[in-house]
Steps between C-alpha positions, in 0.01 A plus 500: 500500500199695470511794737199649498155352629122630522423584876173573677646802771307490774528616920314461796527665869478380873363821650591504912352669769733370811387126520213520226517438172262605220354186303281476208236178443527450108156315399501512140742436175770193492713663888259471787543448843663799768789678344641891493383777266707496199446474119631593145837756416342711250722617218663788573461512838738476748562213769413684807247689334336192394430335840439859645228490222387145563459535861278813486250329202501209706483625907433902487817512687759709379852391550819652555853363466428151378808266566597194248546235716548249186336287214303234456480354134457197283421414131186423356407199279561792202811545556452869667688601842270605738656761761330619774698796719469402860453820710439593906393842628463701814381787409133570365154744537202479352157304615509152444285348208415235267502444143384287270789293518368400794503586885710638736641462904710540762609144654768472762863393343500168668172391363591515116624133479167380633306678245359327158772643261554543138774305301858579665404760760626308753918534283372905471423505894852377574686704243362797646520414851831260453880575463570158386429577086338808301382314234265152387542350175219221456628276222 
């Protein structure tokens, strides 16, 4: 039994401030549609570093104390595992702004659902805010 698999490592953060959360509008490449900042694990580079990174490119915002809340993966038609690192954070400075992967805003907590979101969002929203399972495995 093989053991060892190619993986795409990647993360992405629900940043809170009380009952808002900070959402991104992705307009262009394959993922579009309302989803949190994230993006590629660079080699190298650690886990928390990465979405500490991520979030700033993406938001201007500068985290602190990111917390794994769980993971969110499948497999591609290739073959590859693709791993995304679910995170949620409380703790941020910085003045909010966008970047060219695309814009960013504050929406209230309880309006997420009703928003027009990208592939699987809706599993990330309730891993992050859920204590029922920390991770989704689309087959």
């Amino acid at each position: 039994m093989e053991r060892y698999s190619q993986t795409v490592l990647t993360n992405m953060c629900m940043v809170c401030d009380g009952d808002y959360i900070l959402v991104e509008d992705k307009q262009h490449g394959s993922y579009r549609g309302v989803t949190f900042p994230g993006g590629h694990i660079e080699a190298g580079e650690s886990l928390a570093d990465s979405i500490i990174r991520e979030v700033h490119e993406e938001t201007g915002l500068v985290i602190k104390n990111p917390k794994l809340c769980g993971i969110y993966d499948w497999m591609t038609e290739e073959n590859v595992r693709y791993l995304v690192l679910i995170y949620k954070v409380t703790t941020f400075s910085g003045a909010l702004c966008a970047s060219e992967e695309g814009q960013v805003r504050w929406i209230h907590k309880n309006d997420f659902l009703k928003e027009k979101l990208a592939h699987g969002m809706d599993k990330v929203f309730e891993i992050i805010e859920g204590v029922e399972f920390t991770e989704c495995f689309f087959d």
